[in-house]
C-alpha positions in Angstrom: 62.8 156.1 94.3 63.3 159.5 96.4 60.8 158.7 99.2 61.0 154.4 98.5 60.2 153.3 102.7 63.8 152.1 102.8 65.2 155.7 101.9 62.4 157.3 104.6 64.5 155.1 106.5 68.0 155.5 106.5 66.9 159.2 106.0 65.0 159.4 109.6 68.1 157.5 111.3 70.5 160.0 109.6 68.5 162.9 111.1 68.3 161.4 114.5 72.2 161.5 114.6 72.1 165.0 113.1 73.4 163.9 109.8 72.7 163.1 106.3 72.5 159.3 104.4 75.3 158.3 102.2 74.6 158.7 98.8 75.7 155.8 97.1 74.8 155.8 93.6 73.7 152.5 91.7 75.7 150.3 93.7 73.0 150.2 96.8 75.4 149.9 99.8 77.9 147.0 97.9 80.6 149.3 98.5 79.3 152.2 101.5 77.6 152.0 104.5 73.6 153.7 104.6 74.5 156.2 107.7 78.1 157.2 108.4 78.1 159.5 111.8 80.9 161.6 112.8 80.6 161.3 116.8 82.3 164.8 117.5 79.6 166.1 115.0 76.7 164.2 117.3 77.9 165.3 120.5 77.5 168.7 119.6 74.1 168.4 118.0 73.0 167.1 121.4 74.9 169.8 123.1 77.2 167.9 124.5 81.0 167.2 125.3 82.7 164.4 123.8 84.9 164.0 127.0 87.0 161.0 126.9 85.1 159.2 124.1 87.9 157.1 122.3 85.5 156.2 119.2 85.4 158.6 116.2 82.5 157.6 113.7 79.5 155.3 114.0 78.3 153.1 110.6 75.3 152.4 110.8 73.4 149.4 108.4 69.9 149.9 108.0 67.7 147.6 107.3 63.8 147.4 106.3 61.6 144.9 106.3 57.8 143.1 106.2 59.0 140.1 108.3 61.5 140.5 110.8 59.9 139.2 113.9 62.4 140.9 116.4 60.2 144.2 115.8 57.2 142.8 116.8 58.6 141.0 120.0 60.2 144.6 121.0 56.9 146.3 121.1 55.0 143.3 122.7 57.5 143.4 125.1 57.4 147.7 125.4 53.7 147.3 126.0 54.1 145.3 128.9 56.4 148.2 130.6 54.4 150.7 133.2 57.3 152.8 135.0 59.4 155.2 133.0 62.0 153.1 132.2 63.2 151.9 128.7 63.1 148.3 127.4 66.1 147.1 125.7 65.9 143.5 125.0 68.9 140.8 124.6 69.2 138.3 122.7 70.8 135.3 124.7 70.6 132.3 122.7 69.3 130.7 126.0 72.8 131.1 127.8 71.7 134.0 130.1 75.6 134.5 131.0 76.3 136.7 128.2 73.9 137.8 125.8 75.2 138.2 122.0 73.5 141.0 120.6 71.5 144.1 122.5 68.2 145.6 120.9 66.0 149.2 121.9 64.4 151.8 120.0 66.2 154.5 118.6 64.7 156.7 120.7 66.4 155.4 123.5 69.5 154.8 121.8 71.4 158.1 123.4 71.6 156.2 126.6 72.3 152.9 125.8 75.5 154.7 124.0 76.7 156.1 127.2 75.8 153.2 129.2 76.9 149.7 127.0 78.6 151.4 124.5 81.0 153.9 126.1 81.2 153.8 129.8 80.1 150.4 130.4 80.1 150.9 134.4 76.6 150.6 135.1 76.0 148.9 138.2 72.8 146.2 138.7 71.3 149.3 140.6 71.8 151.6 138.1 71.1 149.3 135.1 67.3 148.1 136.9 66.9 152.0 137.5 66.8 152.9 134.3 66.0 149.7 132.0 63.5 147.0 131.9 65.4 144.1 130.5 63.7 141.5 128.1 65.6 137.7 126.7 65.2 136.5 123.6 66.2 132.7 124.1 66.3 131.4 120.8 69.5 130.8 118.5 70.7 134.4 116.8 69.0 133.8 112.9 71.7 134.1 110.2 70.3 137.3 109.3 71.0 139.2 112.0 74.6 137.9 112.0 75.0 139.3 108.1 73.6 142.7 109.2 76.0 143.3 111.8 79.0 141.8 109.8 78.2 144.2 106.9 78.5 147.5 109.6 82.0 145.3 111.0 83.3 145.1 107.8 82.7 148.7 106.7 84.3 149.9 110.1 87.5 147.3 109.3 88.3 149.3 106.2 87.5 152.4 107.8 89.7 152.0 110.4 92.8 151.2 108.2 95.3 154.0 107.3 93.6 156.5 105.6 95.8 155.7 102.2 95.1 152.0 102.4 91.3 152.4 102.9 89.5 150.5 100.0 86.4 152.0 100.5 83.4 154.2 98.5 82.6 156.4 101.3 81.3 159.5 100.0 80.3 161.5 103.5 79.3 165.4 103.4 82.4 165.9 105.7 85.8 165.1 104.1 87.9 165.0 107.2 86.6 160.9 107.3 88.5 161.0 104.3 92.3 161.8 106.5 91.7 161.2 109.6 92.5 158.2 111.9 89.1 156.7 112.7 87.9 154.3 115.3 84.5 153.4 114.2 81.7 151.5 115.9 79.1 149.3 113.9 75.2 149.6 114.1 72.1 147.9 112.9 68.7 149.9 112.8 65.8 147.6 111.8 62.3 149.2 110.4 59.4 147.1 110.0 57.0 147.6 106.9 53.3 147.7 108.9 55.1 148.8 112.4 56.1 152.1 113.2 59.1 152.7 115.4 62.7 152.2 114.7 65.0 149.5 116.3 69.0 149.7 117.3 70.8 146.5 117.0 74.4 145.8 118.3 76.6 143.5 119.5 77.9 143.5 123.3 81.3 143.4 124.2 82.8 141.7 127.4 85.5 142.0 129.4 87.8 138.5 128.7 87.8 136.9 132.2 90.4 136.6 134.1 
């Protein structure tokens, strides 16, 4: 099973953040997450500071499939894209006011960190300089839901005391094992017959006032 296409998968991700895949034994993610992502550790593979970042670790669920229509509606909706900028999609469940989850290839992913993830400052100006916004209006699918959940519930526990942590998590660098974390949950979706890899999360608001 070294090189099964889910593997290839979590492998690629992993190497994107300049880390490894968990190695989880027989139990096949029941009790550890596929990519665990030490966000000091990825700032410095990208040559970067970590400034005022407040999160320490990313989980990451991967997921690989033959059917999962959201990968064909990203690159229908990339193809249709002829300036430099990079699609991220939402999907809105026909509200508009404030989509549920965000979607864009992993290639792009580096930015839509600083810009929805950490900083969330981008003005309108800035956004529509740099993206190209696409809606899904449909209702979220149950699917998509248990995916995030699973990367949720996986940063819950990590997030705990470090004594109280009920958790498998077996990752190459032991300070996750000590440490105070504050970690930030992930979906990447691969499709069987298309190639490029898709980042999923789930947008946070400011509660109104």
């Amino acid at each position: 099973m070294g090189n099964t296409p889910w593997k290839v998968h979590e492998r690629a991700v992993a190497s994107h953040f300049g880390t490894v895949r968990e190695k989880r034994g027989a139990d096949f993610s029941v009790s550890d997450c596929d990519v665990l992502v030490n966000v000091a550790d990825w700032y410095e593979y990208m040559g970067r500071s970590v400034g005022s970042c407040p999160l320490t670790h990313i989980v990451i669920e991967c997921k690989y499939s033959s059917n999962l229509k959201l990968h064909q509606w990203m690159r229908d909706f990339s193809s249709t894209i002829k300036n430099s900028k990079m699609p991220i999609m939402f999907w809105d469940d026909d509200k508009y006011d404030y989509p549920e989850y965000a979607i864009c290839w992993l290639d792009n992913f580096e930015s839509a960190w600083e810009d929805f993830v950490v900083n969330r400052s981008l003005s309108l100006v800035e956004f529509f300089e740099r993206w190209q916004p696409g809606y899904i209006t449909r209702k979220v699918p149950g699917y998509l839901e248990d995916f995030w959940l699973q990367a949720y519930n996986y940063c819950c526990e990590l997030q705990k005391p470090p004594g109280e942590r009920n958790t498998n998590f077996r990752a190459p660098d032991e300070r996750v094992l000590r440490q105070e974390c504050v970690a930030y949950p992930l979906v990447s979706v691969r499709a069987k017959k298309l190639k490029g890899r898709l980042m999923v999360w789930k947008l946070w608001w400011e509660p109104e006032n």
